[in-house]
C-alpha positions as CSV (number, residue, x, y, z in Angstrom):
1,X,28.6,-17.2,0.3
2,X,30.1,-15.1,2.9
3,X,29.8,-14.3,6.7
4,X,31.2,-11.5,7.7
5,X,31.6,-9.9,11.6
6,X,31.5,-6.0,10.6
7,X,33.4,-4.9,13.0
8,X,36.2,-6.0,10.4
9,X,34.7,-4.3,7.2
10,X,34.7,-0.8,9.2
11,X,38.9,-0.9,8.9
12,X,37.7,-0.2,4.9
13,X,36.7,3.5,5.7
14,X,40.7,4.2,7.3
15,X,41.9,3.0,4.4
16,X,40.1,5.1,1.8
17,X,40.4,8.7,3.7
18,X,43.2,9.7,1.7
19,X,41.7,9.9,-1.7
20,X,39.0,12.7,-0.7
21,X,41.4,15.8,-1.0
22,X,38.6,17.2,-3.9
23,X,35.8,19.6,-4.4
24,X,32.2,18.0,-5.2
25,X,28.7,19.9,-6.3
26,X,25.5,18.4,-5.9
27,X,22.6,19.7,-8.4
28,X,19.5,18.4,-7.3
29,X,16.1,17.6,-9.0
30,X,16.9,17.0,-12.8
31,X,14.3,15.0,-14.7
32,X,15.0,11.8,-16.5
33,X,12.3,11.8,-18.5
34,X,11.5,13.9,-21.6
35,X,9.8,17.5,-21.3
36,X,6.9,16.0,-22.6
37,X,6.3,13.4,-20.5
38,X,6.8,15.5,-17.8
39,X,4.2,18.1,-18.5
40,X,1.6,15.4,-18.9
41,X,1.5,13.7,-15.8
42,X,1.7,16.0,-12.6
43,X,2.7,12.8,-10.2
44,X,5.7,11.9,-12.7
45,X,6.7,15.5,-13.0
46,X,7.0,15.0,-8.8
47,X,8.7,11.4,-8.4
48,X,11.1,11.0,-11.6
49,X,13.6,13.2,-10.9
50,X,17.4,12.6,-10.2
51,X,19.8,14.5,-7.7
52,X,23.7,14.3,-8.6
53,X,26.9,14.4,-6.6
54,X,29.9,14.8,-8.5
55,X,33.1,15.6,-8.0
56,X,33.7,18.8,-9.1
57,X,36.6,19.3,-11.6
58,X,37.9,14.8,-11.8
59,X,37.5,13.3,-15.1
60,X,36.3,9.9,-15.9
61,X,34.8,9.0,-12.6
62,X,32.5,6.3,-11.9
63,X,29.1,6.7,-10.5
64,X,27.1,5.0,-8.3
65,X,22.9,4.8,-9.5
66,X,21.3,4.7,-5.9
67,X,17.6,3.7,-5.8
68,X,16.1,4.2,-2.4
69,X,14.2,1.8,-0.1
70,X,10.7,1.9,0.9
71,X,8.5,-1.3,-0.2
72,X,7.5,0.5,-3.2
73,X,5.2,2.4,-1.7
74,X,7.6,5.2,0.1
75,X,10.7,6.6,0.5
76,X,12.2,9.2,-1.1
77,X,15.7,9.9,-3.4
78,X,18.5,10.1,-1.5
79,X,22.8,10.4,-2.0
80,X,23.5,8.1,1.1
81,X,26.0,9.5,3.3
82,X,28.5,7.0,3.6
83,X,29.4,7.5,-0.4
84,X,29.8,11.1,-0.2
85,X,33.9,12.3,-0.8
86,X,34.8,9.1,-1.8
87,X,35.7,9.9,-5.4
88,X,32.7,8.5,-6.7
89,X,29.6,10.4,-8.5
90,X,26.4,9.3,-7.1
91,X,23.1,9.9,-8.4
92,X,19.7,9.7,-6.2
93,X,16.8,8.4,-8.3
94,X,13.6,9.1,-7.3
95,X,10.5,6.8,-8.9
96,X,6.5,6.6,-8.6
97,X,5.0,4.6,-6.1
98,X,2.1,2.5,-5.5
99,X,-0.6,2.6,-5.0
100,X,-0.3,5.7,-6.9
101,X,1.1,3.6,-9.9
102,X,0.9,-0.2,-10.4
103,X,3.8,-2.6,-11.3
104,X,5.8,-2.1,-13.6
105,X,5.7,1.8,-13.7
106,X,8.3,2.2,-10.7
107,X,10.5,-0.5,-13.0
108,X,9.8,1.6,-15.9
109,X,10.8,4.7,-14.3
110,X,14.2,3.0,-12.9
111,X,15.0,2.0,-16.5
112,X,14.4,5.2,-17.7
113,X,16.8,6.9,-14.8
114,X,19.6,4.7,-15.3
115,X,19.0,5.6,-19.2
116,X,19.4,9.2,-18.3
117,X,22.8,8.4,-16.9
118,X,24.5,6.2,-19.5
119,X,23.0,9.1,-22.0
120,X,24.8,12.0,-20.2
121,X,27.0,11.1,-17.1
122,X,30.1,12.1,-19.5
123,X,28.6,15.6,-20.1
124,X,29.4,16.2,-16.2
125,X,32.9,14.5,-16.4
126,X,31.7,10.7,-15.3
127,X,33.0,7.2,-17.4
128,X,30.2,5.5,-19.2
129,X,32.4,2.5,-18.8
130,X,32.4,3.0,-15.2
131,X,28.5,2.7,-14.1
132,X,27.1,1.5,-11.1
133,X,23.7,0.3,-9.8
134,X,22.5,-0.1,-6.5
135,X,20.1,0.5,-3.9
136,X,18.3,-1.3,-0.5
137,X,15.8,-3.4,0.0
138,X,13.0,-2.0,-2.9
139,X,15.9,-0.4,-4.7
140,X,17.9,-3.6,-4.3
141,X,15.3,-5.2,-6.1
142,X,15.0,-2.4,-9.0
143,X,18.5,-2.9,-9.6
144,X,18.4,-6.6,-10.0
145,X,15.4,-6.4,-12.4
146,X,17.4,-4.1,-14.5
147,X,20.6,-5.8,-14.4
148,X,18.8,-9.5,-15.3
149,X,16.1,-8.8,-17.3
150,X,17.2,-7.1,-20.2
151,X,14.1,-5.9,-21.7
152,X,13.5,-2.3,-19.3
153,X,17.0,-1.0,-20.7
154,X,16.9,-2.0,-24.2
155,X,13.4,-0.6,-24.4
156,X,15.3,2.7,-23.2
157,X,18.3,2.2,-26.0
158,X,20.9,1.1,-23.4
159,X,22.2,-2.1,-23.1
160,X,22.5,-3.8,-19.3
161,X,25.2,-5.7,-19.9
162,X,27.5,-2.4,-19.8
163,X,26.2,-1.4,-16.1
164,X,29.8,-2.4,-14.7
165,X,28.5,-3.9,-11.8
166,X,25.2,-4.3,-9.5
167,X,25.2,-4.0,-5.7
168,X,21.6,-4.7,-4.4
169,X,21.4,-4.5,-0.4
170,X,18.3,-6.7,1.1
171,X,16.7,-6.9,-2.1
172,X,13.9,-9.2,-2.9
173,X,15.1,-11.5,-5.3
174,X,11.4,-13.2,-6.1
175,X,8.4,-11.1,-7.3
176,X,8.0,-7.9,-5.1
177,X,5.6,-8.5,-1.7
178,X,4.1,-5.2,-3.1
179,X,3.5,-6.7,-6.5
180,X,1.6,-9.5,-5.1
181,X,-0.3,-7.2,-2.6
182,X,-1.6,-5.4,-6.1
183,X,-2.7,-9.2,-6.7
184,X,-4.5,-10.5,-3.9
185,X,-1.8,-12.5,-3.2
186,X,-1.0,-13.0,0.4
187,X,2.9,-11.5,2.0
188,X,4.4,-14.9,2.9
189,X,2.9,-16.7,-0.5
190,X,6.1,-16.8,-2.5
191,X,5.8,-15.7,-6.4
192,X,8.6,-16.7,-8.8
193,X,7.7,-15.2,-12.1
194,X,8.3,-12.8,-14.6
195,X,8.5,-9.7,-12.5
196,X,11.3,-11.5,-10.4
197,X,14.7,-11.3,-10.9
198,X,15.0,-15.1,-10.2
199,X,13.0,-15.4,-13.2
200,X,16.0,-14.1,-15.2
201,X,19.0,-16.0,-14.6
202,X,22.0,-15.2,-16.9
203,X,25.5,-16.2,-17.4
204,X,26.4,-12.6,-19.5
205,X,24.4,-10.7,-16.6
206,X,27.1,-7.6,-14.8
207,X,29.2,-8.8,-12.2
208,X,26.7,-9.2,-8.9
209,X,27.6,-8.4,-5.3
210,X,24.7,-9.3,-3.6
211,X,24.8,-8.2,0.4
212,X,21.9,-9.2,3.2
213,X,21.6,-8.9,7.0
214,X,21.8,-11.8,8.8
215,X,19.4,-14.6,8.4
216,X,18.1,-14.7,11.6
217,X,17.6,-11.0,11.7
218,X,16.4,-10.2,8.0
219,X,13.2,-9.5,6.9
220,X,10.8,-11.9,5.3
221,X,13.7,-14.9,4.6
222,X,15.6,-11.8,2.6
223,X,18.6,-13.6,3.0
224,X,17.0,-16.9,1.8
225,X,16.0,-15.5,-1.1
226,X,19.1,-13.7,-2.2
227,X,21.1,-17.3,-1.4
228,X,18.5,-19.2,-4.3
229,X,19.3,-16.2,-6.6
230,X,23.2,-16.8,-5.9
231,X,23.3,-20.5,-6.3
232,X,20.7,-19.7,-9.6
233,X,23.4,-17.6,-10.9
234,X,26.2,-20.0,-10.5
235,X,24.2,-23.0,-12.1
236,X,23.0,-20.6,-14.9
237,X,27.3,-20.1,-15.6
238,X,27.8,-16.6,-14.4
239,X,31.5,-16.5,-13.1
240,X,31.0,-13.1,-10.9
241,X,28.5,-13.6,-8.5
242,X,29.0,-12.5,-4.8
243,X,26.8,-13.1,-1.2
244,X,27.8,-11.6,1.9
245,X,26.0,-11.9,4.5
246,X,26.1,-9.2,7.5
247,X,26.4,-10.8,10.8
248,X,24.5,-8.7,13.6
249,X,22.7,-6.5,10.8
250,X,18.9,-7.0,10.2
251,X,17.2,-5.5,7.3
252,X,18.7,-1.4,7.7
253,X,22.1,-3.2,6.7
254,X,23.2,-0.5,4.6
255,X,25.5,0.7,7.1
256,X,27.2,-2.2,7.4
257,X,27.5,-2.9,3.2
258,X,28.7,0.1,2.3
259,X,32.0,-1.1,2.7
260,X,31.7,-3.7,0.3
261,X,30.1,-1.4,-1.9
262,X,33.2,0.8,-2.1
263,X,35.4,-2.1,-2.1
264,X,33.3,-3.7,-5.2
265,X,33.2,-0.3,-7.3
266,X,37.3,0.7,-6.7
267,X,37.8,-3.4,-7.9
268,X,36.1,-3.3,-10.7
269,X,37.2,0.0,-11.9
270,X,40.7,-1.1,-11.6
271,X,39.5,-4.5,-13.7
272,X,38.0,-2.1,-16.6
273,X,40.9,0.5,-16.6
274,X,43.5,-1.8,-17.0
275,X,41.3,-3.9,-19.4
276,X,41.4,-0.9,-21.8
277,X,44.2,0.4,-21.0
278,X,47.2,-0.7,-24.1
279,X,49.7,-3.2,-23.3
280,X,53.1,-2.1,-22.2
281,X,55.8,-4.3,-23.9
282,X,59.5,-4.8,-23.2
């Protein structure tokens, strides 16, 4: 686990203005579920769509999957600003909320998004190899439930153990207070079970970054939580699991981690690159 001052972290942003000498296009409001689907429910045909910015004429870029905050209950998709002409693709999912839906559809639907991606992100010029999921505080949770517990992708054909690397910002790493509102359950009663990603511990799970506010200004013993899924991760034998914790921030830390983000991605897409890239012998 890390502490980190941010006035540090911002130094990241000099160094990456060079790369963004490129074109990008967004196209907004593409489905991610088939036409079918769509047609027959008018509140899915609404929520599950994606918008997509892309650079314009790079090759085998990696993207960025961003799932938006909002408790599960709001919020709407979004391509935060901070990731915008960084070289990246980033896609904005947008998902069904309660209490218009009931767990698990909003997991469902974030399966099926990232799905979408793996299935066509190299018709618009992105790396399959080079996927990314993340998102704040609700979508920091939809991305941990996806990268542990494997059954939401396979059900969708995709396995989650090529997502090249999860990011989730404040998310809740026991069951969702949403989920257990659904229940009857009081907010500060704790649930670990199978709609938590703690429930899910793996040593073959993606490499994790996992990034919170600070303790003493996070929502809800967020950072808490997130430090029990670390040290879970570690005694379950995963080798590549992160925390970072964001002095001064409370729970709108996304400011503050997308630096790390950025940092993460342009790592691990070095590590894969060079991993398939052929040896070069003397």
């Amino acid at each position: 686990m890390k502490r980190l001052i941010l006035l540090l972290t911002s130094l990241f942003f000099l160094s990456g203005i060079s790369i963004q000498a490129q074109e990008y296009k967004t196209i907004p409001n593409l489905p991610y579920y088939p036409e079918a689907r769509m047609l027959s429910d008018a509140y899915l045909k609404e929520r599950c769509r994606l918008d997509l910015y892309l650079p314009a004429t790079k090759k085998g870029f990696s993207t960025i999957v961003w799932f938006h905050g909002g408790g599960l209950t709001g919020g709407e998709k979004e391509i935060p600003s901070q990731l915008k002409e960084q070289g990246f693709g980033v896609i904005g999912v947008g998902y069904r909320l309660d209490p218009k839906v009931h767990s698990p559809a909003y997991i469902e639907d974030a399966a099926a998004a990232v799905a979408w991606v793996f299935k066509h992100i190299g018709e618009y010029g992105g790396d399959t190899n080079l996927i990314f999921v993340s998102g704040h505080s609700a979508g920091g949770y939809l991305t941990l439930m996806l990268g542990l517990d494997k059954k939401w992708l396979t059900t969708n054909k995709t396995d989650p153990n090529k997502i090249a690397g999860l990011i989730p910002m404040s998310g809740q790493a026991i069951t969702h207070f949403a989920i257990r509102k659904e229940r009857g359950i009081p907010q500060n009663q704790p649930v670990i079970d199978q709609l938590a990603p703690l429930f899910h511990v793996r040593a073959d799970a993606p490499p994790l970054l996992l990034i919170t506010g600070d303790r003493e200004l996070e929502m809800l013993g967020r950072y808490e939580e997130n430090a029990y899924l670390f040290r879970m991760m570690k005694v379950s034998g995963h080798k590549a699991t992160q925390l970072f914790e964001l002095d001064g921030y409370g729970h709108g830390m996304t400011e503050g981690g997308m630096p790390l983000l950025m940092e993460f991605v342009r790592k691990r897409e070095k590590e894969i690159l060079e991993s398939k890239s052929p040896e070069v012998k003397n």
